[in-house]
C-alpha positions as CSV (number, residue, x, y, z in Angstrom):
1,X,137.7,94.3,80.5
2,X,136.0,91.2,82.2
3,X,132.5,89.7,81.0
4,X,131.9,90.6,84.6
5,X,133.1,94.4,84.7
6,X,131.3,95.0,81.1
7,X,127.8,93.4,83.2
8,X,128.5,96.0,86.2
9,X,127.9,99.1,83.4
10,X,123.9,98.0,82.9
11,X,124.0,96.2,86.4
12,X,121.4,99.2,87.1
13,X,118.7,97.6,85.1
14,X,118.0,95.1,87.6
15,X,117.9,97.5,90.7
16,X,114.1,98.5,91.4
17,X,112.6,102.4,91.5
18,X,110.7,102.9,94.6
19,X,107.9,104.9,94.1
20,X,105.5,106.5,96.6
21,X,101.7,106.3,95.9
22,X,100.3,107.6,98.7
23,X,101.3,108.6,102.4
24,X,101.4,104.7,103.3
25,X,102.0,102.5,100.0
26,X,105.2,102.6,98.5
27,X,105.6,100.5,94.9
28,X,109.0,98.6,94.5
29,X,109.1,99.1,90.6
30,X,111.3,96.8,88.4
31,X,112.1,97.0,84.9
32,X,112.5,93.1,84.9
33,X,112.9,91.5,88.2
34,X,114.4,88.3,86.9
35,X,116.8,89.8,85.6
36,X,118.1,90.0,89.6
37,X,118.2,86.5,90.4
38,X,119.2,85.1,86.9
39,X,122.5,87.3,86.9
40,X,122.9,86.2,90.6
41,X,122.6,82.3,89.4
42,X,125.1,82.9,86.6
43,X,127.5,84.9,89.2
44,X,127.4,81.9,91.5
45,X,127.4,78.7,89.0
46,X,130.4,80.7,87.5
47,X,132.3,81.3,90.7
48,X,131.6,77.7,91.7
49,X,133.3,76.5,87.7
50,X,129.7,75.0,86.8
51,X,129.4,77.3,84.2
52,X,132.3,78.8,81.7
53,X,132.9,80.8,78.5
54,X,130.6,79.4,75.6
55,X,128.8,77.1,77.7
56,X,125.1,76.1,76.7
57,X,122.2,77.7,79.2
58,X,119.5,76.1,79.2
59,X,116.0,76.5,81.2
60,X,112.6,75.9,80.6
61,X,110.4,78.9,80.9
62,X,107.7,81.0,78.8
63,X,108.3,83.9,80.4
64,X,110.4,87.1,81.6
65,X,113.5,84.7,83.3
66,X,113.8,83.5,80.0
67,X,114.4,86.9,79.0
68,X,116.4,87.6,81.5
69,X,118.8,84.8,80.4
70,X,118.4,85.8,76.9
71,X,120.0,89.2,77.5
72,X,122.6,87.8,79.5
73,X,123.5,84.9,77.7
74,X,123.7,87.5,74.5
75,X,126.6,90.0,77.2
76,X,128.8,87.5,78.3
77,X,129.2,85.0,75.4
78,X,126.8,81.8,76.2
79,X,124.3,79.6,74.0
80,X,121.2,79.7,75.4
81,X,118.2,77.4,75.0
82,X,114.8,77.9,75.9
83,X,112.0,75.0,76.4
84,X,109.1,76.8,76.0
85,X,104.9,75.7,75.2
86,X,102.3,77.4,73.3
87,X,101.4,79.7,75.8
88,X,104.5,82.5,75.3
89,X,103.7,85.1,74.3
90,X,104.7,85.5,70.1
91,X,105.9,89.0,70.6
92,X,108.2,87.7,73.6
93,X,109.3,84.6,71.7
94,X,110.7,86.7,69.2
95,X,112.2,89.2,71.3
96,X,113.8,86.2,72.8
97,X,115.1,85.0,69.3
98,X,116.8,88.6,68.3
99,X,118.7,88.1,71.6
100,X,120.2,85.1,70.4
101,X,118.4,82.7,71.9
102,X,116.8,78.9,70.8
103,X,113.4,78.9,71.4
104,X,111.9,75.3,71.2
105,X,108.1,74.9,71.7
106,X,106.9,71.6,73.2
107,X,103.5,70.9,71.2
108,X,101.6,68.5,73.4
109,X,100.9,68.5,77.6
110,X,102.2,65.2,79.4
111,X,99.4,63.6,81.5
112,X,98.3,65.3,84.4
113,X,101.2,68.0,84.9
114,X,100.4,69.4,81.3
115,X,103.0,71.2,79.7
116,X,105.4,71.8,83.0
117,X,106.2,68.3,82.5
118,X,106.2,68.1,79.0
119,X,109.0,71.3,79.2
120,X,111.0,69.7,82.1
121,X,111.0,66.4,79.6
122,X,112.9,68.0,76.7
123,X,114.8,69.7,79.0
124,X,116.0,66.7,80.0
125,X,116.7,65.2,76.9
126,X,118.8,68.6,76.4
127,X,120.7,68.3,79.3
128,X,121.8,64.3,77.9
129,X,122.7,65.3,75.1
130,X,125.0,68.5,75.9
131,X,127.3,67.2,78.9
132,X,128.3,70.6,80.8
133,X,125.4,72.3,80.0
134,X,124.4,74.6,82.8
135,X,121.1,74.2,84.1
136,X,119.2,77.5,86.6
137,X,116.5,75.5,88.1
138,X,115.3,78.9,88.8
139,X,111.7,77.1,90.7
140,X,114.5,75.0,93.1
141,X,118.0,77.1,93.2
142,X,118.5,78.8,96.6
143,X,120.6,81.2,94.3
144,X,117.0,82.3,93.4
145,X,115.7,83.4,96.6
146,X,119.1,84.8,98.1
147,X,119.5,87.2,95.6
148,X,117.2,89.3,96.8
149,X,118.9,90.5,99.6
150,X,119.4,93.3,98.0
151,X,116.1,94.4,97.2
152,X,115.5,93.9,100.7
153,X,118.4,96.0,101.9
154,X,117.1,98.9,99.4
155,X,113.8,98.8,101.4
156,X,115.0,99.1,104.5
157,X,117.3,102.1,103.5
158,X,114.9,104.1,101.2
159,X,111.7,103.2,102.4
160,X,112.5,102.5,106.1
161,X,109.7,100.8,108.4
162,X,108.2,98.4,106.0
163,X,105.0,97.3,107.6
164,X,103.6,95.0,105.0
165,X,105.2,93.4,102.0
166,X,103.3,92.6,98.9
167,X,104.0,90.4,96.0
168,X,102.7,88.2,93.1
169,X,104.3,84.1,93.7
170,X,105.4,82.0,90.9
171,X,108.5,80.5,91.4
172,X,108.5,81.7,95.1
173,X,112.0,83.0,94.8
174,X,111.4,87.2,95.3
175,X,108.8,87.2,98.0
176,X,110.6,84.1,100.3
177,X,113.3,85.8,99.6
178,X,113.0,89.4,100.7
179,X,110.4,88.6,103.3
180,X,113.4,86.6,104.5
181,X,115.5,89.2,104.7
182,X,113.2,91.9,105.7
183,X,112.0,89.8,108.8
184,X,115.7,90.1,109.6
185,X,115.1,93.9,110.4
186,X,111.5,93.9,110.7
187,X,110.2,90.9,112.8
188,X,106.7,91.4,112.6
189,X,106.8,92.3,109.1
190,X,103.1,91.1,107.7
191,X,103.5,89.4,104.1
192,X,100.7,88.8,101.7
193,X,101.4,86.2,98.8
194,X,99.4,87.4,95.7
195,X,98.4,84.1,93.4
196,X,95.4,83.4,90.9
197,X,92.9,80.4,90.5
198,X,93.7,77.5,89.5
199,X,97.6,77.6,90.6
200,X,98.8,75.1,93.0
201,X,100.9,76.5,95.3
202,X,98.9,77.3,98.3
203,X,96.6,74.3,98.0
204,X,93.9,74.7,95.3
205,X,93.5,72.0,92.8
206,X,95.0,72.5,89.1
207,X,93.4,74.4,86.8
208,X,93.6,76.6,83.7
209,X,94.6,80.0,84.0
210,X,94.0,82.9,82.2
211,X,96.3,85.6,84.5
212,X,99.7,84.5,83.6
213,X,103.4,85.2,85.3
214,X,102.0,84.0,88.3
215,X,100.8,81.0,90.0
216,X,101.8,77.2,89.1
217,X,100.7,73.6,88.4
218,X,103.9,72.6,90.6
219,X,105.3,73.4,93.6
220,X,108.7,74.9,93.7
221,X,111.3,74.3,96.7
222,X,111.8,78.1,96.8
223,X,108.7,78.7,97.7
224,X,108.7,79.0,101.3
225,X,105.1,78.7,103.2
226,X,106.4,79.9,106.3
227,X,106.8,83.1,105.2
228,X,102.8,83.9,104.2
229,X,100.7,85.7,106.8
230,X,97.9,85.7,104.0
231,X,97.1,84.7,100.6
232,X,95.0,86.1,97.9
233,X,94.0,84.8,94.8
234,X,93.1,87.5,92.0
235,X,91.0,87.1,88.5
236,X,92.6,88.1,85.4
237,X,90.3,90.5,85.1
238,X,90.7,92.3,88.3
239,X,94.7,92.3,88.1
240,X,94.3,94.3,84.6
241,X,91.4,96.7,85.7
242,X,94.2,97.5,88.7
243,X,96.9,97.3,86.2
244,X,95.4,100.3,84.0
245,X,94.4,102.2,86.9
246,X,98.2,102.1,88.2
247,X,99.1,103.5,84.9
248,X,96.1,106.5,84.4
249,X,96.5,107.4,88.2
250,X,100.0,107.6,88.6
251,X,102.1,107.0,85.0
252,X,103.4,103.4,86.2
253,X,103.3,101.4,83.1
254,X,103.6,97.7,84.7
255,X,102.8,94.2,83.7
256,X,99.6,92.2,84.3
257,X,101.6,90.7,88.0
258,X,102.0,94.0,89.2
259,X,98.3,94.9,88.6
260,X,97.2,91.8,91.2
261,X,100.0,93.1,93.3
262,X,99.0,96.6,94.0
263,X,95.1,95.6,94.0
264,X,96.2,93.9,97.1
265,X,98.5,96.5,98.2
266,X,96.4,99.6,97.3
267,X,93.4,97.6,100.0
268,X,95.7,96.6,102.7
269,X,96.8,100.2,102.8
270,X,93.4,101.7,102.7
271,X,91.9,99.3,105.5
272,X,95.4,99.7,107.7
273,X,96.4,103.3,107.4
274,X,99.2,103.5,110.0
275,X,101.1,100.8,108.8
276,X,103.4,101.5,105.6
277,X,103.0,98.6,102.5
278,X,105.1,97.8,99.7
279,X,104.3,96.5,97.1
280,X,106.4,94.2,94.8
281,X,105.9,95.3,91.0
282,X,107.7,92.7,88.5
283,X,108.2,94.3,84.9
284,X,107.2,97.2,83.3
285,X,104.3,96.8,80.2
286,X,105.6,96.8,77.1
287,X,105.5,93.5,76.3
288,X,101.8,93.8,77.1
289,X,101.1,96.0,74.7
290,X,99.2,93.5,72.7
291,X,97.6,92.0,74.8
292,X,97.1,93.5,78.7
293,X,96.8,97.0,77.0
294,X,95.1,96.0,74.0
295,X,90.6,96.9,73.9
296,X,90.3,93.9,71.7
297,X,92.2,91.4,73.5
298,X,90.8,92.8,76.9
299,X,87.3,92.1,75.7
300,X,87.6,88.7,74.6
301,X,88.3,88.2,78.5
302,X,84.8,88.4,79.0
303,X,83.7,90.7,81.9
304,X,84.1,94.6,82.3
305,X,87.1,96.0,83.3
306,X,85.1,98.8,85.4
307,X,83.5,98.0,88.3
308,X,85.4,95.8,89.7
309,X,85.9,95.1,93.4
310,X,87.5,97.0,95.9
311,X,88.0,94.3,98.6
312,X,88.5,90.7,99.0
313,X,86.0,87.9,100.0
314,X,87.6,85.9,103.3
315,X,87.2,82.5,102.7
316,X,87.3,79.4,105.2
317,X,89.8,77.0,102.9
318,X,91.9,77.5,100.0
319,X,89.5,74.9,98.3
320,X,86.7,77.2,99.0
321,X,84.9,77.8,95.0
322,X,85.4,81.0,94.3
323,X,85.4,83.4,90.8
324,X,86.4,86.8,92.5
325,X,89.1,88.3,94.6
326,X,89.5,86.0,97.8
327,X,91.5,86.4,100.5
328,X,92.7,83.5,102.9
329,X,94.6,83.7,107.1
330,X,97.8,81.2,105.6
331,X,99.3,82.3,109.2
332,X,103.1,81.5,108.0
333,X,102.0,77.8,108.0
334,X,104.0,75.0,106.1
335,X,103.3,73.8,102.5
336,X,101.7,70.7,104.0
337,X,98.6,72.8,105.3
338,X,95.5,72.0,103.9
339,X,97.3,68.5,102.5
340,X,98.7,70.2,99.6
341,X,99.7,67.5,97.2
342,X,102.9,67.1,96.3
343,X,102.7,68.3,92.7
344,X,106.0,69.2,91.7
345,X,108.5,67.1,89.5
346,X,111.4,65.5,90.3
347,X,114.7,67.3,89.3
């Protein structure tokens, strides 16, 4: 049996649940949604000869598309190498490790693009010194954003009308992507990008960042403006008060991502009843465990994880200060809007 054939008997893992919250708000549940676009990537670079039996994978990432790789890498036969900084998670690290993977930690930031360029660096040095070793570039690989046509096509056939998509954006590839494809079907489909402060991409100025798996301090070439009727930027604290509620009210158990996503989701499907939202939910919680779902760990936060709000703040400008939920009109503009500086490194 091909590597190929023995992938297609847990292919399922990648497909998403959709699940019905309420009359109008659907959730588009994955058990780990870069699992999609990473097999997609392999599937393509191997059709194309760029990658073969035993060949070296190697990506820098600290989170779940280096697990993605990891558990693919571990099916069909490859090395795979992972540039990584002190901000992966240990319990992840290791996971990544029992999969068969080299994890290699980059100890210091490099100037003003921290530890993305520090990672992107060693990768490089990597890449010199292993000729043939296969690269994802999953922030600038069309393969990224193409694969989810299918998600897409499983939208339009299970839920039907979707109205309004919703979705955390990190490397830009899964909301482009199936706002892409949905606009296909549904042309006046309204999407609504879900980042946090301090992240880049839609034209605030670099900062730290306590909600992690989304945002960035680059700018990725998958990450298609044009597509963003809104944008809302959402406090750690806020996407895990959601996050447990999604779990207590309806048994979801989802990552710290999907919590920012269906804050956003839940609202525009209180304030717009007749129209029917989905909202994009990227990996379940167990990795959280620790951490997201820990008392402890929540508290050293700082904040209550009652009380949050229920609604956004509309600002003017992306560079409007702000330390709460804020929502912004993007109005499918290009990244240039608001002069958004070039941030991302050259590949």
């Amino acid at each position: 049996m091909s590597q190929r054939k023995v992938l297609d008997s847990i292919s399922q893992l990648e497909r998403p649940r959709i699940v019905q919250l309420r009359p109008n708000l659907f959730a588009c549940c994955f058990q780990l949604m870069k699992l999609l676009p990473a097999r997609f990537m392999l599937d393509r670079a191997e059709d194309r000869g760029e990658l073969g039996a035993g060949n070296l994978i190697c990506e820098t990432t600290s989170g779940t598309f280096g697990l993605a790789l990891a558990k693919l890498g571990a099916i069909r036969g490859y090395r795979v190498k992972l540039i990584s900084d002190p901000a992966v998670d240990p319990y992840l690290a290791a996971r990544l490790k029992s999969l068969g993977a080299d994890v290699e930690i980059v100890a210091k930031p490099a100037g003003a693009h921290g530890f993305q360029a520090a990672r992107l660096n060693r990768l490089r040095e990597v890449l010199d010194t292993n000729p043939g070793a296969y690269w994802p570039q999953q922030y600038d690989n069309p393969d990224n954003p193409l694969s989810y046509s299918l998600v897409a096509e499983n939208l339009a056939e299970l839920v039907g009308q979707v109205d309004c998509l919703v979705g955390s954006v990190g490397s830009g590839g899964s909301m482009s992507g199936t706002a892409r494809f949905l606009r296909d079907v549904f042309p006046a489909l309204h999407v609504s990008g879900v980042d946090t402060h301090g992240s880049v991409l839609f034209g605030q100025p670099d900062g730290p960042r306590t909600l992690r798996g989304l945002g960035n301090s680059i700018i990725p070439d998958n990450l298609d403006h044009s597509q963003f009727d809104d944008v809302h930027w959402v406090t750690a604290v806020e996407a895990l008060t959601a996050m447990h509620k999604l779990h207590i009210q309806h048994g979801l158990f989802m990552g710290p991502t999907s919590g920012a996503s269906i804050l956003v989701a839940d609202w525009m499907a209180r304030t717009s009843p007749d129209k029917i939202v989905v909202a994009m939910l990227a990996d379940e919680g167990h990795r959280y465990f620790q951490t997201a779902y820990n008392d402890t760990w929540l508290a050293s936060l700082g904040g209550a994880t009652e009380a949050q709000p229920t609604n956004p703040i509309t600002i003017s400008s992306p560079l409007e200060p702000s330390d709460r939920w804020s929502r912004y009109r993007w109005g499918r503009r290009e990244k240039d809007h608001y002069q958004i500086s070039e941030q991302r490194i050259a590949s």
